[in-house]
N, C-alpha and C positions, 0 to 999 in steps of 0.2 A: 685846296687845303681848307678844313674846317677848323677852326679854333671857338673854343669852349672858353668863357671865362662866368668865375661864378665865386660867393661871396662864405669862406671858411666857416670852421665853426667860432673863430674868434671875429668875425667882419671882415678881413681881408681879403682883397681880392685877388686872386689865383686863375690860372689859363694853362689849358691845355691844348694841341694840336695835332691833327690828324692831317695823314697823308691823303688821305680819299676818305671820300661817304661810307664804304663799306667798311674800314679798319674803324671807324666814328659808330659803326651800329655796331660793330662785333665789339666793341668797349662797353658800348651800353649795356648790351644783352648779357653781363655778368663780370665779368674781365675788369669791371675799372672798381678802384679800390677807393673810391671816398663815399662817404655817406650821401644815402638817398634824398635826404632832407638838407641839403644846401640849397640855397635861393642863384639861380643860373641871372646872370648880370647882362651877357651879351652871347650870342651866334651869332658867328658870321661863317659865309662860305663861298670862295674865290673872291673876297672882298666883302661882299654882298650880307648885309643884316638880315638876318632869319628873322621875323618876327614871333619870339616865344616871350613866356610869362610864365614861371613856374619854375618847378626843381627838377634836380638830377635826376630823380627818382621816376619824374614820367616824359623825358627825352626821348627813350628808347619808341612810344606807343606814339608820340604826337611828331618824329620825324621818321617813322618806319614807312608811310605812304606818303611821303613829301614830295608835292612833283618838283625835281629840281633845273625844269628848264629855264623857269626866270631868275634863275644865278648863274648859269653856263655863261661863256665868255663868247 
């Protein structure tokens, strides 16, 4: 499970979650409906902290060749 939490256009924080890596890029790559320009708070994946920095807008580009073996359980 990948959960997304990231910071609205009013400062609140908000989380979204994915059943798998693949439903997580196929949201990215057009499908998900909030602005590109939110500042992303936390990734995590099977528990596991992604280390990102940055917004919605470039998720898609900086987790499309992510090797994800040091998150697997």
């Amino acid at each position: 499970m990948i959960k997304l939490k990231y910071l609205d256009s009013y400062k609140i924080e908000r989380s979204l979650a994915f059943d798998n890596f693949d439903e997580f890029l196929l949201a990215l790559s057009g499908c998900l409906t909030i602005p590109d320009n939110l500042k992303v708070v936390s990734l995590t994946y099977n528990g596991k902290e992604i280390p990102y920095d940055g917004v919605i807008g470039d998720l898609y580009r900086g987790m499309s060749g992510l090797d994800l073996a040091p998150y697997q359980d």
